[in-house]
N, CA, C and O atoms as a CHARMM CRD file, in Angstrom:
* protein
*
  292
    1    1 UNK  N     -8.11500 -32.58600 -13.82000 PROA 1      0.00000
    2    1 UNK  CA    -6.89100 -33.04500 -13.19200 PROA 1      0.00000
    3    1 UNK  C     -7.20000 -33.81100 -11.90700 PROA 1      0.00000
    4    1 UNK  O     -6.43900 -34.68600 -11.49300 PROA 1      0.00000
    5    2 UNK  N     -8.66200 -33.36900 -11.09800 PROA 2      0.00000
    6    2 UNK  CA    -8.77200 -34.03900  -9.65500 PROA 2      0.00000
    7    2 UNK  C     -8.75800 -35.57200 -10.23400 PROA 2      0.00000
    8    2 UNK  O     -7.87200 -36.29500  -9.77700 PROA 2      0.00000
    9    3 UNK  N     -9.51500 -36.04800 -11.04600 PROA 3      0.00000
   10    3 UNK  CA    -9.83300 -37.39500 -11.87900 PROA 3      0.00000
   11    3 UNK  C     -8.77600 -37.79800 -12.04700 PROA 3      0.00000
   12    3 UNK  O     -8.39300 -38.80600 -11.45400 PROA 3      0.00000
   13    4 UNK  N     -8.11800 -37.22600 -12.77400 PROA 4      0.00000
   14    4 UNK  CA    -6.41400 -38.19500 -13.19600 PROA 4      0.00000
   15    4 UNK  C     -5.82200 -38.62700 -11.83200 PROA 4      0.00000
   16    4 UNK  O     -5.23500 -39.70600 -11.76100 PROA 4      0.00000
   17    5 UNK  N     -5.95400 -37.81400 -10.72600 PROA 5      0.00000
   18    5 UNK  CA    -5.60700 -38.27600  -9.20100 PROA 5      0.00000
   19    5 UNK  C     -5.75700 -39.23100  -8.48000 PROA 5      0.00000
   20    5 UNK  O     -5.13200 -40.06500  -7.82500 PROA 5      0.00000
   21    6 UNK  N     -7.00500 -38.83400  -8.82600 PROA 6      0.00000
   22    6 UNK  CA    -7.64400 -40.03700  -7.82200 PROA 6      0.00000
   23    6 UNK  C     -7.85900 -41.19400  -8.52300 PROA 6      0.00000
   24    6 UNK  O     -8.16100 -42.20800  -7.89300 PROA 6      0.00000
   25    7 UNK  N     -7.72000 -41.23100 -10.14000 PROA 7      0.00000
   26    7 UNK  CA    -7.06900 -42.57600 -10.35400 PROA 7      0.00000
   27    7 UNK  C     -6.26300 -43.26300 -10.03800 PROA 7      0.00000
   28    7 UNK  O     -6.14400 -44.47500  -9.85800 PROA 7      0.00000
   29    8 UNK  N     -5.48800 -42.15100  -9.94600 PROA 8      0.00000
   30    8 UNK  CA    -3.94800 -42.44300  -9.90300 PROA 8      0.00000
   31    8 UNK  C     -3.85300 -42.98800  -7.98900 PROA 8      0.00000
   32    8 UNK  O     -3.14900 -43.92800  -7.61800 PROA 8      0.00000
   33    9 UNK  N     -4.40500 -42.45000  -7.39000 PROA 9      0.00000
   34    9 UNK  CA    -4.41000 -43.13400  -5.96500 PROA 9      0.00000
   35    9 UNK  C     -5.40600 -44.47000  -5.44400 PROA 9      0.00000
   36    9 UNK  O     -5.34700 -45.13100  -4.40700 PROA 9      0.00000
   37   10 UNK  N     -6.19000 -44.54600  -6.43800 PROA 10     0.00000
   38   10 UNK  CA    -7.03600 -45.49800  -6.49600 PROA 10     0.00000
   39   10 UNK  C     -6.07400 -46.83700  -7.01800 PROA 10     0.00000
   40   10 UNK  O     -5.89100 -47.65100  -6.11300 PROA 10     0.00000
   41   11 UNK  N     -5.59100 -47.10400  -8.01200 PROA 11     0.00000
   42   11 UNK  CA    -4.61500 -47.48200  -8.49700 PROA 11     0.00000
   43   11 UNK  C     -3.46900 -47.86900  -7.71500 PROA 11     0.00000
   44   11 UNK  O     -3.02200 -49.01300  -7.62500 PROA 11     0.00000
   45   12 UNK  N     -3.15500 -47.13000  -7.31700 PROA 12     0.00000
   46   12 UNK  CA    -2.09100 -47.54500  -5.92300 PROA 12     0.00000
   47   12 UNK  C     -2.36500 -48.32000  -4.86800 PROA 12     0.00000
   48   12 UNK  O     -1.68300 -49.26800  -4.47700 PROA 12     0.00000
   49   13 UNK  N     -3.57900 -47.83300  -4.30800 PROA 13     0.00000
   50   13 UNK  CA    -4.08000 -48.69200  -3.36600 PROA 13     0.00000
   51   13 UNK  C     -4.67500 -49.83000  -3.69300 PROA 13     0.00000
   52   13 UNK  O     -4.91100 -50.74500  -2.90500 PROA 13     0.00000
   53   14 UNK  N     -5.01000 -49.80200  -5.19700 PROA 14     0.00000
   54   14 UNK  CA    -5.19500 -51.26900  -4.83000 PROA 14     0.00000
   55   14 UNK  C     -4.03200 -52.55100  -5.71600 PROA 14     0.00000
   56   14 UNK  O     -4.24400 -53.74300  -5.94200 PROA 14     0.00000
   57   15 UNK  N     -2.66600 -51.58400  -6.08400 PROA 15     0.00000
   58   15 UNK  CA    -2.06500 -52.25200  -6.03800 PROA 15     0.00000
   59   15 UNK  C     -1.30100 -52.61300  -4.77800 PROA 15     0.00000
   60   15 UNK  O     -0.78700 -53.73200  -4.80000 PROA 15     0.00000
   61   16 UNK  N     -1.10700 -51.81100  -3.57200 PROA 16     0.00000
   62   16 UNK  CA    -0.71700 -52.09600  -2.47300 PROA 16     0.00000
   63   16 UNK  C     -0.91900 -53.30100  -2.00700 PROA 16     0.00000
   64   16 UNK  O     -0.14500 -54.18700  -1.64500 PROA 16     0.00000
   65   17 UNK  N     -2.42100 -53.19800  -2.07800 PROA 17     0.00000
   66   17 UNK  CA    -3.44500 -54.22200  -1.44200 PROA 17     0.00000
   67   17 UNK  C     -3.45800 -55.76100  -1.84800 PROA 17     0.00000
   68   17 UNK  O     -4.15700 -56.64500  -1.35400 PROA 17     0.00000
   69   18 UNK  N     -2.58500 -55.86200  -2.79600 PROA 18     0.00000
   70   18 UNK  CA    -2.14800 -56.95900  -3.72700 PROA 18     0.00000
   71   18 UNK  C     -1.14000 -57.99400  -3.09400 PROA 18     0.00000
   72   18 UNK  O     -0.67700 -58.99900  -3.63400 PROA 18     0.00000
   73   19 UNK  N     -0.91900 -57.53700  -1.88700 PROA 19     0.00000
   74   19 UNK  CA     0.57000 -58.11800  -1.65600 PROA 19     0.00000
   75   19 UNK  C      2.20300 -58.51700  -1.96700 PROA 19     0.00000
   76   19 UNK  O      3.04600 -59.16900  -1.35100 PROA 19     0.00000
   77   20 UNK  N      2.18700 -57.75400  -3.28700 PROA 20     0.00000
   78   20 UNK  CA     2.94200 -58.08900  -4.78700 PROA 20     0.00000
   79   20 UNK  C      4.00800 -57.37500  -3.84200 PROA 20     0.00000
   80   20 UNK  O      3.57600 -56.47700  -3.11900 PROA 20     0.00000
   81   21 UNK  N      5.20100 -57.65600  -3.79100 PROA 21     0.00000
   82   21 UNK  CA     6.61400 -56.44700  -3.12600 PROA 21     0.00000
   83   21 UNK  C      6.34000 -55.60900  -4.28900 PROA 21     0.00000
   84   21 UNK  O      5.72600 -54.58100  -4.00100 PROA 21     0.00000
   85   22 UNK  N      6.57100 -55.73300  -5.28800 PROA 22     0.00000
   86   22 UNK  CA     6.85400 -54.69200  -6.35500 PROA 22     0.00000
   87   22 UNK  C      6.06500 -53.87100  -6.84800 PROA 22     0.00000
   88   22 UNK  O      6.31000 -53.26800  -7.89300 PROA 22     0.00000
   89   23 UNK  N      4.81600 -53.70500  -6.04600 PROA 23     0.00000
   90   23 UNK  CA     3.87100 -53.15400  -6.91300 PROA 23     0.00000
   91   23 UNK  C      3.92800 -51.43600  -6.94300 PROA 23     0.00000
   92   23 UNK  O      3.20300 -50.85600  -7.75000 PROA 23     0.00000
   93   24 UNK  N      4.76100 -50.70300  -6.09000 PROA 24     0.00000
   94   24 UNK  CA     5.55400 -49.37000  -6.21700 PROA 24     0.00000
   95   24 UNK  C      6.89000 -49.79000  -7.00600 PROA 24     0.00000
   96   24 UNK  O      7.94100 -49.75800  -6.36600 PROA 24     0.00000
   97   25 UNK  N      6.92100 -50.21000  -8.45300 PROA 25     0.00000
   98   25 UNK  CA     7.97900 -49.82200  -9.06100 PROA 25     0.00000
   99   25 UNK  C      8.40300 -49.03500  -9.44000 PROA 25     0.00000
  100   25 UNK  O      7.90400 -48.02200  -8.95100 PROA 25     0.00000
  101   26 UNK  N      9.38200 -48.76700 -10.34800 PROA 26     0.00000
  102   26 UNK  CA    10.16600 -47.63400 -11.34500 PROA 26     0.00000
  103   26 UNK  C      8.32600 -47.01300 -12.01000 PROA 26     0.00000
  104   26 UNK  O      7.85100 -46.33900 -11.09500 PROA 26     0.00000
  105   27 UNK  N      7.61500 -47.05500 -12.86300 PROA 27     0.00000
  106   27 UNK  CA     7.05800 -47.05000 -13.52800 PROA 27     0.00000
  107   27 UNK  C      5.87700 -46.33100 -12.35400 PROA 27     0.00000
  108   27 UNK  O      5.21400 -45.39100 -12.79100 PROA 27     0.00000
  109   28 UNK  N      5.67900 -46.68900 -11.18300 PROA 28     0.00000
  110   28 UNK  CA     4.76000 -46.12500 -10.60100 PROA 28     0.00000
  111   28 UNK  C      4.88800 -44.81900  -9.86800 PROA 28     0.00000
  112   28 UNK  O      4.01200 -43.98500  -9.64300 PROA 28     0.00000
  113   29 UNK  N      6.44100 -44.81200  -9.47000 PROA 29     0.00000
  114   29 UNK  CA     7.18000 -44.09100  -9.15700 PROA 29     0.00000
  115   29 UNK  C      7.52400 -42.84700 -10.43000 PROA 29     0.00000
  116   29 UNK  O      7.81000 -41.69100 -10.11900 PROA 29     0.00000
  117   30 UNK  N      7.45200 -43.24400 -11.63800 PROA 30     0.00000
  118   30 UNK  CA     7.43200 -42.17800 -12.50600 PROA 30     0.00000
  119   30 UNK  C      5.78900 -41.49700 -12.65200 PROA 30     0.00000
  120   30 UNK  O      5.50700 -40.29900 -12.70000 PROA 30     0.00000
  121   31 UNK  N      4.98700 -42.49000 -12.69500 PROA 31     0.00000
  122   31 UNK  CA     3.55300 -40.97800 -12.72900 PROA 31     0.00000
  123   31 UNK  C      3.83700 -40.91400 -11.35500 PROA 31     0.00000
  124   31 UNK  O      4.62100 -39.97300 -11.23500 PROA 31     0.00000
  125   32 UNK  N      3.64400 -41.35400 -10.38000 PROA 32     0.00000
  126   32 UNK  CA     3.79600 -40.43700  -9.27200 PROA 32     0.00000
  127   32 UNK  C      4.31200 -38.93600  -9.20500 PROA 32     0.00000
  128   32 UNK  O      3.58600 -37.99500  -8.88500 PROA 32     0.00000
  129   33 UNK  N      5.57200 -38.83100  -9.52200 PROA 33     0.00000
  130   33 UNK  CA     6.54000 -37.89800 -10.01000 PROA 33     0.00000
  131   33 UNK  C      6.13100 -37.04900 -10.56100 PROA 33     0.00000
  132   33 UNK  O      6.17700 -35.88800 -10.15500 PROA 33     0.00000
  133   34 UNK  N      5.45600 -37.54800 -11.98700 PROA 34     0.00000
  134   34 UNK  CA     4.98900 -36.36400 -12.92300 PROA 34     0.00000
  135   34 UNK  C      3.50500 -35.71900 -12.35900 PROA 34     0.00000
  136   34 UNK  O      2.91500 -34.71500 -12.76000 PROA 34     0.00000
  137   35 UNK  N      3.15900 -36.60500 -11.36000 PROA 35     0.00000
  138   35 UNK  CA     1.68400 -35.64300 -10.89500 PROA 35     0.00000
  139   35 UNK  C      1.71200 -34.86000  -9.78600 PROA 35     0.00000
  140   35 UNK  O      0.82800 -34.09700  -9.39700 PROA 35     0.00000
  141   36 UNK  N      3.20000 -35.17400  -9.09600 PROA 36     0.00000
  142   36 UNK  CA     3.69300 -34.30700  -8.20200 PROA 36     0.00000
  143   36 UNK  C      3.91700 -33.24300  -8.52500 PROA 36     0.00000
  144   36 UNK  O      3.57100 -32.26200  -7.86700 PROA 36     0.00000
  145   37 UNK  N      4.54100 -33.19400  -9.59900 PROA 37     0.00000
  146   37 UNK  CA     5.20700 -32.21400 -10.39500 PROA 37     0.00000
  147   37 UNK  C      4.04100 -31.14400 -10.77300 PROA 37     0.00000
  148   37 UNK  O      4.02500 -29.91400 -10.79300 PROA 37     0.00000
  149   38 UNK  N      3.29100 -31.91600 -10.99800 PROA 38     0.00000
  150   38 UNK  CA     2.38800 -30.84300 -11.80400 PROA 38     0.00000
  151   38 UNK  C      1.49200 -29.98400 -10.90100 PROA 38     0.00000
  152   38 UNK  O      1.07000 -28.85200 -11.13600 PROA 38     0.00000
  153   39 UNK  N      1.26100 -30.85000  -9.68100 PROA 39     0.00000
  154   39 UNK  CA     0.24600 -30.33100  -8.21800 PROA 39     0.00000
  155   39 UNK  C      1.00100 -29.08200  -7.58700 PROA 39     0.00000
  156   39 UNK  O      0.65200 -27.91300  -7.42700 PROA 39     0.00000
  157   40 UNK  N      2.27100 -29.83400  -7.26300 PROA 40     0.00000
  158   40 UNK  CA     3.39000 -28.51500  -6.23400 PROA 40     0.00000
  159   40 UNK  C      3.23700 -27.54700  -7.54400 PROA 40     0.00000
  160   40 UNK  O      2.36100 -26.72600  -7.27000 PROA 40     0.00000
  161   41 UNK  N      3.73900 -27.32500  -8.84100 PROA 41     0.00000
  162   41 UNK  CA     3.58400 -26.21700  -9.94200 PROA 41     0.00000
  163   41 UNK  C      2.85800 -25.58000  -9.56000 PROA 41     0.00000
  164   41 UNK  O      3.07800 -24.49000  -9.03200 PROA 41     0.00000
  165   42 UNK  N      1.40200 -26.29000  -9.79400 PROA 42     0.00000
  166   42 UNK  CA     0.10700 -25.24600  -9.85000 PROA 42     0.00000
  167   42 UNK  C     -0.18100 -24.48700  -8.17400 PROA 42     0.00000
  168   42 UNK  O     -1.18300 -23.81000  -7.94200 PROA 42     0.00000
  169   43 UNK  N      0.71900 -24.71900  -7.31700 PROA 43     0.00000
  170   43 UNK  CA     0.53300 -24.37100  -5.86400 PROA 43     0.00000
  171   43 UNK  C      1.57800 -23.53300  -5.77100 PROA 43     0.00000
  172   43 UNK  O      1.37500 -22.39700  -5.34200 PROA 43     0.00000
  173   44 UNK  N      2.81700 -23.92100  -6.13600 PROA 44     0.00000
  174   44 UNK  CA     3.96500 -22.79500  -5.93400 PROA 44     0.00000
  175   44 UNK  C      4.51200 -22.11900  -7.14600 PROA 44     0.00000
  176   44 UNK  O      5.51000 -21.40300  -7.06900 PROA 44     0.00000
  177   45 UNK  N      4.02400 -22.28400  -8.00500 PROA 45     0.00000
  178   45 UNK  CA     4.60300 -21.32900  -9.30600 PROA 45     0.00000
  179   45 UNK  C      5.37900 -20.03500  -9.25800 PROA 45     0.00000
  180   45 UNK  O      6.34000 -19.62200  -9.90700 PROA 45     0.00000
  181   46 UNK  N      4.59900 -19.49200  -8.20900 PROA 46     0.00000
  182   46 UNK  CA     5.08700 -17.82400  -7.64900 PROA 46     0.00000
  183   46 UNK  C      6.62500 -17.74300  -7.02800 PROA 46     0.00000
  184   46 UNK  O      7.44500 -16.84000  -7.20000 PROA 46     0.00000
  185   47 UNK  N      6.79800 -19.25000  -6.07200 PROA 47     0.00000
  186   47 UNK  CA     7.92400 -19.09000  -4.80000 PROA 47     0.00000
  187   47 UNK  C      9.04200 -20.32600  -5.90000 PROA 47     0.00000
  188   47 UNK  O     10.14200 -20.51400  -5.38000 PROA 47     0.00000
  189   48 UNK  N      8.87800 -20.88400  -6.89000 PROA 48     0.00000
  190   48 UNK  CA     9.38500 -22.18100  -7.45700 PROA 48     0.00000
  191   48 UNK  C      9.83400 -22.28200  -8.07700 PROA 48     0.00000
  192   48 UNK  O      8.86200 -22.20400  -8.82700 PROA 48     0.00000
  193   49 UNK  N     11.04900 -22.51000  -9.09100 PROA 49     0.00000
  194   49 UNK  CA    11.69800 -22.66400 -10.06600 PROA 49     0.00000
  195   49 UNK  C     11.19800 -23.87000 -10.94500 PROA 49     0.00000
  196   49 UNK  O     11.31600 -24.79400 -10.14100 PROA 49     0.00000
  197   50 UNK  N     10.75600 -24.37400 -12.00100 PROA 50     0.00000
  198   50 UNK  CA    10.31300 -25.87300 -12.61300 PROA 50     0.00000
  199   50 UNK  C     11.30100 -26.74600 -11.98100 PROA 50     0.00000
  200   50 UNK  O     11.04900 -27.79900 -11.39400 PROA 50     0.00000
  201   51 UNK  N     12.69600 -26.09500 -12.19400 PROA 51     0.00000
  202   51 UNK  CA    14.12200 -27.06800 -11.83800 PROA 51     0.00000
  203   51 UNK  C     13.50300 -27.69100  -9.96000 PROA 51     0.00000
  204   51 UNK  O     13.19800 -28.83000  -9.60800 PROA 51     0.00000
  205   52 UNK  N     13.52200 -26.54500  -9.24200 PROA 52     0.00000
  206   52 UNK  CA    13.14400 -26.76600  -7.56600 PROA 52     0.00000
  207   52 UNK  C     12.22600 -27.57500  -7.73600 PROA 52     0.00000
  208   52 UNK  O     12.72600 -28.66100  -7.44400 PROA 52     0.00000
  209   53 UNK  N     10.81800 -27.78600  -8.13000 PROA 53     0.00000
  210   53 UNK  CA     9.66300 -28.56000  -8.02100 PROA 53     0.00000
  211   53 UNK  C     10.25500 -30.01400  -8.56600 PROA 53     0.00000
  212   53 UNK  O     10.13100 -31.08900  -7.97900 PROA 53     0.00000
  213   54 UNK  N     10.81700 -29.82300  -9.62200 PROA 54     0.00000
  214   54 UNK  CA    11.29500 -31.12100  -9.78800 PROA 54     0.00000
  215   54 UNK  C     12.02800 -32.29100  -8.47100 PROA 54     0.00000
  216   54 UNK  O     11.72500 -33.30800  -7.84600 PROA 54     0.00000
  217   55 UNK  N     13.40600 -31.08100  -8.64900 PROA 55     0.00000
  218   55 UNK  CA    14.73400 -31.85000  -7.33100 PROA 55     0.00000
  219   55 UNK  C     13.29100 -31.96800  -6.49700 PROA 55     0.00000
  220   55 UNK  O     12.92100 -33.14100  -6.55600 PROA 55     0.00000
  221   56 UNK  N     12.69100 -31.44000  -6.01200 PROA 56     0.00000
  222   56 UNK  CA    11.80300 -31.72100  -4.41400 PROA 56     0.00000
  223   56 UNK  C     10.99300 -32.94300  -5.13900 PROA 56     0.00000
  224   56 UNK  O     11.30700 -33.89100  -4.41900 PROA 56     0.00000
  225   57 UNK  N     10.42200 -33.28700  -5.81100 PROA 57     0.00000
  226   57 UNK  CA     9.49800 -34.16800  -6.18200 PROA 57     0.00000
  227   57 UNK  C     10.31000 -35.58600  -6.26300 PROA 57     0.00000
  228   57 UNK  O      9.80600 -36.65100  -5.90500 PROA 57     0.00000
  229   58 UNK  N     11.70500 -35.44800  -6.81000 PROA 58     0.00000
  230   58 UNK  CA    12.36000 -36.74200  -6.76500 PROA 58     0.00000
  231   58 UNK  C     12.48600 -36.64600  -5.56300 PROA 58     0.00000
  232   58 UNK  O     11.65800 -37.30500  -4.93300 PROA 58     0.00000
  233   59 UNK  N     13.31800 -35.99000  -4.87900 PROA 59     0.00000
  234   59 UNK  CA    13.64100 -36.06700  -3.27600 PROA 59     0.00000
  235   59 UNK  C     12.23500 -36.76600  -2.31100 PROA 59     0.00000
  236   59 UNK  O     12.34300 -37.50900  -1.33500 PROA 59     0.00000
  237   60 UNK  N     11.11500 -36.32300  -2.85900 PROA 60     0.00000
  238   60 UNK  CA    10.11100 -36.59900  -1.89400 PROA 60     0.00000
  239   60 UNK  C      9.57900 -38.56000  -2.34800 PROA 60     0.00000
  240   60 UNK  O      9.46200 -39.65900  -1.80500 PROA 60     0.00000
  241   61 UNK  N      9.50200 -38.22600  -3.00900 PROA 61     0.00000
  242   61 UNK  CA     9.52300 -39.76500  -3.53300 PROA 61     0.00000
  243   61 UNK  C     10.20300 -40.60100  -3.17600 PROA 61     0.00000
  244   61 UNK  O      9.79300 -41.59800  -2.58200 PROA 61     0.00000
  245   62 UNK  N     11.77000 -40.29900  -3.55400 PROA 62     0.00000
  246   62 UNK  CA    12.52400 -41.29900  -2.51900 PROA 62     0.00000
  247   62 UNK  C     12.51400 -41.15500  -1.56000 PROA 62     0.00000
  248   62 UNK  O     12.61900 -42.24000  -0.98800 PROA 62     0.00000
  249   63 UNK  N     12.43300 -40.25600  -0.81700 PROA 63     0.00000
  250   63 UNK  CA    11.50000 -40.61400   0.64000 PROA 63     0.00000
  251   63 UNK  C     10.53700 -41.34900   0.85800 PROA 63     0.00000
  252   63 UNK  O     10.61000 -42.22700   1.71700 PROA 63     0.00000
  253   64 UNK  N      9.21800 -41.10400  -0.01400 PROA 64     0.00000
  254   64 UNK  CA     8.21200 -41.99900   0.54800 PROA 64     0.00000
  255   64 UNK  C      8.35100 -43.71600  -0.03500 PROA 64     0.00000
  256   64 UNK  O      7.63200 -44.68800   0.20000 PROA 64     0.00000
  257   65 UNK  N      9.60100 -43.57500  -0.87800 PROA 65     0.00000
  258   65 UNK  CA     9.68500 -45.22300  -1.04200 PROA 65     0.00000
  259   65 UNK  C     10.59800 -45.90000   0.05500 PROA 65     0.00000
  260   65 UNK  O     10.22300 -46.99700   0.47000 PROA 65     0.00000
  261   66 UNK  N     11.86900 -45.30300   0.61300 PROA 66     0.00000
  262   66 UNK  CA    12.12400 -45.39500   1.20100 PROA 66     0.00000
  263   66 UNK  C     11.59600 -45.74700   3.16600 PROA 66     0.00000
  264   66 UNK  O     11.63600 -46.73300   3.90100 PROA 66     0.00000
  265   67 UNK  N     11.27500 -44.70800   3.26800 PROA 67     0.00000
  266   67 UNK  CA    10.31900 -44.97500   4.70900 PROA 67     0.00000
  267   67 UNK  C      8.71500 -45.59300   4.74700 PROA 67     0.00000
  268   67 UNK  O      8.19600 -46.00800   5.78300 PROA 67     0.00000
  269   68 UNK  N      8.15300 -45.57300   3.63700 PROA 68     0.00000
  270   68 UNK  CA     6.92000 -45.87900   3.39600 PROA 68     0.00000
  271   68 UNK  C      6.96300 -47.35200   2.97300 PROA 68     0.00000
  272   68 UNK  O      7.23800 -48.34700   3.64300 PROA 68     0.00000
  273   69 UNK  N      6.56000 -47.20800   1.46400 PROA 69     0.00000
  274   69 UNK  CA     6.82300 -48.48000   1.05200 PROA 69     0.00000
  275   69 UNK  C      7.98100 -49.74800   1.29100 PROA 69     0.00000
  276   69 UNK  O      7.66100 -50.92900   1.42900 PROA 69     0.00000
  277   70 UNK  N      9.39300 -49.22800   1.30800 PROA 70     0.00000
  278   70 UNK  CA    10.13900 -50.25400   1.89700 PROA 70     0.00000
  279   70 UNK  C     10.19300 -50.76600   3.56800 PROA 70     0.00000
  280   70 UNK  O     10.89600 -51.60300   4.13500 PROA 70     0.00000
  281   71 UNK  N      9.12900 -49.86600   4.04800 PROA 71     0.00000
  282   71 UNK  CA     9.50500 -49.58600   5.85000 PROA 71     0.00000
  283   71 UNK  C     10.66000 -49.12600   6.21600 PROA 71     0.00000
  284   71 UNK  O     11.01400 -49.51700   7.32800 PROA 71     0.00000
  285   72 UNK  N     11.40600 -48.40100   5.64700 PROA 72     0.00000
  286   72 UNK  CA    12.98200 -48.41900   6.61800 PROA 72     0.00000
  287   72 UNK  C     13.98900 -48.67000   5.99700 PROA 72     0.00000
  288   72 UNK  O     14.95600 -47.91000   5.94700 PROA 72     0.00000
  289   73 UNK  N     13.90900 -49.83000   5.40300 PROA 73     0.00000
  290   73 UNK  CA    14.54000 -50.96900   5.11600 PROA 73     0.00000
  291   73 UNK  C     15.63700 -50.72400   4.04300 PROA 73     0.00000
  292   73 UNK  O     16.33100 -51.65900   3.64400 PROA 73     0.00000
């Protein structure tokens, strides 16, 4: 699973690095999601509902597209 990660962030960064606006789309934003999903699981399983890890994983996302990737904006 560390491998699927750090693809997966490798990948990002160097689509960032692209200059492209779009390169955090819908589509990047969904594995994002699902590897969130699966990290917070294997960390909070004990304190977490699947439903909770989820709502928090969308919630956190649109956050980081929001303040991150869009700046603010």
């Amino acid at each position: 699973m560390q491998r699927a990660s750090d693809d997966l962030l490798s990948y990002l960064i160097a689509q960032a690095q692209t200059g492209a606006k779009n390169w955090f789309g819908y589509p990047q934003q969904r594995l994002i999601n699902i590897n969130l999903c699966h990290k917070i699981a294997e960390a909070h399983a004990p304190d977490m509902t699947p439903e909770e890890v989820v709502n928090y994983v969308i919630k956190l996302n649109d956050l980081i597209y929001k303040r991150i990737v869009t700046n603010g904006v």
